[in-house]
N, C-alpha and C positions, 0 to 999 in steps of 0.2 A: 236253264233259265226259267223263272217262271213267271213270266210276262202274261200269256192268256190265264193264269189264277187270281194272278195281280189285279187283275183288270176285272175277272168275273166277282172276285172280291168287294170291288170298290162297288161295280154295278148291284149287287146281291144286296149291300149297303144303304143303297140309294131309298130304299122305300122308308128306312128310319130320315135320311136327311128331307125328305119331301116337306116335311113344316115348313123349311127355310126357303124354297123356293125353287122351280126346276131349273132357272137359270144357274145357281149357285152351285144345285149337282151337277149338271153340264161340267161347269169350269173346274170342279173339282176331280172330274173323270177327265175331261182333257190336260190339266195339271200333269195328274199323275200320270197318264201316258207320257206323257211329254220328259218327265221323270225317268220312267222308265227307258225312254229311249235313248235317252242320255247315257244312262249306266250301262248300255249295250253300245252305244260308238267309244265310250271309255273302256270299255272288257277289250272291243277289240283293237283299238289303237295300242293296249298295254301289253296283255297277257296272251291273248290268241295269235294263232300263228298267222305270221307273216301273211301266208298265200290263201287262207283264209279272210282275213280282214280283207287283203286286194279284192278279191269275189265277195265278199259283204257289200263292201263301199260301193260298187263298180253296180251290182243290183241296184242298191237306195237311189245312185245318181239317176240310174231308169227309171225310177220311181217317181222320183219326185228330182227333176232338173234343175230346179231354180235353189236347191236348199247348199247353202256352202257349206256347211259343217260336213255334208256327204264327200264333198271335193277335197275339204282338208282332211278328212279322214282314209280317204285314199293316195292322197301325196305323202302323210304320214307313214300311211302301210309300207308303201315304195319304196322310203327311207329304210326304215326298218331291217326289208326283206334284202336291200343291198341293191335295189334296181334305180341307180341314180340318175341315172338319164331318162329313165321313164320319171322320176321325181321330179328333177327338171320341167319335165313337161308339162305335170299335174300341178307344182306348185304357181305359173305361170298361167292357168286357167284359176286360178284360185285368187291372185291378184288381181284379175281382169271382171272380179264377179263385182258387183255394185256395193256388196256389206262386206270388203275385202279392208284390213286395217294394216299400221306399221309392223305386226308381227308377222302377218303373211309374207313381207317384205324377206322380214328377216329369215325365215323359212326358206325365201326363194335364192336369198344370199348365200345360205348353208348349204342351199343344193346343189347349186354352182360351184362353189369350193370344194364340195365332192367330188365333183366333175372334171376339178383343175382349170374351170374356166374364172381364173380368177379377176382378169380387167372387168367381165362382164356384173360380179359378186361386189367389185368397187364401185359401177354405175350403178346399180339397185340397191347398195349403203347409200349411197350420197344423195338419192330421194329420197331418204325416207328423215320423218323431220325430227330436229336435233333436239326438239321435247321427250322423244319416243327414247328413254334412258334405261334399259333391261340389261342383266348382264349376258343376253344372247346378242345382243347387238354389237356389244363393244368386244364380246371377246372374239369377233369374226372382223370387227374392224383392228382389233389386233392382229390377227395371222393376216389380212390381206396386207399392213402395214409392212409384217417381217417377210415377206413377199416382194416389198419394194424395197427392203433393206432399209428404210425408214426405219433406224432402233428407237430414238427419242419418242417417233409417236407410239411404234408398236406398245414400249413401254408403258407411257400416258393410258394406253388402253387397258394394257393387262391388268395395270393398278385400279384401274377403275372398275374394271370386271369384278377382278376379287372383293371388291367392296362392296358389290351387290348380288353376291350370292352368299350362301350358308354352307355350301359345298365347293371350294375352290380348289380342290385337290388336281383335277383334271387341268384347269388352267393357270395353276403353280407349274405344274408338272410340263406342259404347252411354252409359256414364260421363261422355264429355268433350259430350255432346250433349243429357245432361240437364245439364249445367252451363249450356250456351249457353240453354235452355229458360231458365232462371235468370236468364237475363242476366249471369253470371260469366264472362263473356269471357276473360280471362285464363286461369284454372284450366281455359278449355274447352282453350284453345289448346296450354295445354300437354299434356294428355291425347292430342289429336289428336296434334302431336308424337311421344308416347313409341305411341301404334297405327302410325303410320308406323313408327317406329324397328323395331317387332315382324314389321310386313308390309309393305315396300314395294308390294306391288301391292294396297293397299288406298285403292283410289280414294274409297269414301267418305266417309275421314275425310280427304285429301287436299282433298275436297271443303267437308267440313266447317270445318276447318281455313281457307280461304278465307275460310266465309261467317264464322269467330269473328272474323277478323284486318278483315274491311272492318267490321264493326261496332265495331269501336274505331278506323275511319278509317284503316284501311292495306292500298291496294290493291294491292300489291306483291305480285305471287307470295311463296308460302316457298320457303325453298331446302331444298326434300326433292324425291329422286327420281319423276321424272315422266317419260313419255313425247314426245312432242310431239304429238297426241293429245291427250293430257291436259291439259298445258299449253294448249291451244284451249278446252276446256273451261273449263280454272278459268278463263280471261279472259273467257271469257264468264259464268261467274256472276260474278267482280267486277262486269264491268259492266253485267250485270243491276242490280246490289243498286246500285252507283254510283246509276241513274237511279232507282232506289224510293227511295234516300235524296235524293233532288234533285240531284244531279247529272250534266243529260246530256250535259254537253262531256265530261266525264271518261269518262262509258260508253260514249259513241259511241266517242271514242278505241281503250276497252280493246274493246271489239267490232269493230273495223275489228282489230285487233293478233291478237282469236281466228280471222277469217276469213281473214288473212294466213298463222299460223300452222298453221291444220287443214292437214292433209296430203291432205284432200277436200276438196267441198266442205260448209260448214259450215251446212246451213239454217237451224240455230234461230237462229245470230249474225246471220245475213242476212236473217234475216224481223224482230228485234229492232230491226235498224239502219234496218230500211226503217219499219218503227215509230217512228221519229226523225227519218226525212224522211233518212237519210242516203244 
């Protein structure tokens, strides 16, 4: 990082800005700090590892107690690294700060439904106010919906969601899966369809997608983009699902056809088949 050049930079600078006044290089050396350290809570919210960013954030909060963006920057990391309960925690101090807004809310909602504490993910949606229109909000008042088997609202949500993001693949994918939950086969299959269409490498609506199409009796791969790889996969959950619906000529088949096709070799098809006496 090169923050103390940054900075000796701008300072080394300063004797040409001095016509303009010291207050003005002040502001412009505190700017750019300020810059700076912005690009360093975004490094490490993004790209740095998890239990790094937690030890970053966890320092700045010592540092300076009263700044929130150190607090969201640590409930972030928590998410992240997988430690949801401690996320809970941190996003919960994070609401509680004075410069805390509806998307901290929603933070605190997503961390909750990590959790499975979901009546609690429903009280912290339903404060927060119904201006506040992000598709993180609606697509978590979606899954709390399909949660209460409420399909009519979950639905109202998911449509909504999709309409406010550029990237719907994940919550086509979310949507077409509480359909399948349904038993609406169809409606699943086609959802999974249009998440492929949005992410080809979204294996698991790809996967999805499989289990909607053998359950209306068609073991036929789709014809969406797959690796071969992948392609080993879905034959083997066909012909999983084949032998849970009774029949194991058919699975044995499509399991001999995933072990042929992995490009490794494929254990679970193999330990599946030897499961069949094959």
């Amino acid at each position: 990082m090169r923050h103390p050049f940054f900075i000796a930079l701008l300072l080394g600078g300063s004797i040409f800005l001095s016509a303009c006044g010291q207050p003005d290089v002040s502001r412009a050396v505190r700017d750019a700090a300020e810059a700076e350290a912005d690009s360093i809570r975004e490094i490490m919210m993004t790209v740095a590892e998890p239990r790094d960013a937690i030890a970053f954030f966890s320092r700045q909060i010592e540092i300076e107690p009263d700044e929130i963006e150190h607090y969201r920057g640590l409930a972030n990391s928590l998410k992240r690294g997988g430690r949801n309960e401690e996320a809970v925690l941190a996003w919960r101090k994070v609401v509680a700060h004075d410069d805390s807004g509806p998307a901290d809310m929603v933070a605190l909602a997503d961390a909750l439904i990590r959790t499975s504490e979901w009546t609690a993910a429903k009280v912290v949606l339903n404060t927060i106010p119904p201006t506040h229109e992000t598709f993180s909000r609606y697509r978590l008042e979606a899954m709390v919906a399909d949660s209460e088997q409420k399909w009519d609202r979950a639905d109202s949500f998911y449509e909504t969601a999709v309409g406010l993001t550029t990237r719907p693949a994940g919550v086509l994918n979310n949507w077409g899966y509480s359909k399948l939950t349904r038993g609406d086969n169809a409606a699943a299959e086609q959802l999974f369809v249009e998440a492929i269409t949005h992410d080809s490498g979204l294996y698991t609506a790809k996967n999805n997608l499989v289990l909607a199409r053998t359950a209306r009796g068609n073991y036929a791969l789709p014809s969406v983009p797959m690796t071969q790889e992948e392609r080993a996969q879905l034959l083997h959950t066909a012909g999983v699902v084949a032998i849970k619906q009774g029949d194991a000529d058919l699975g044995r088949s499509l399991l001999e056809e995933a072990i042929a096709t992995h490009p490794r070799h494929f254990e679970a098809a193999t330990r599946a088949l030897e499961s069949l006496g094959g």
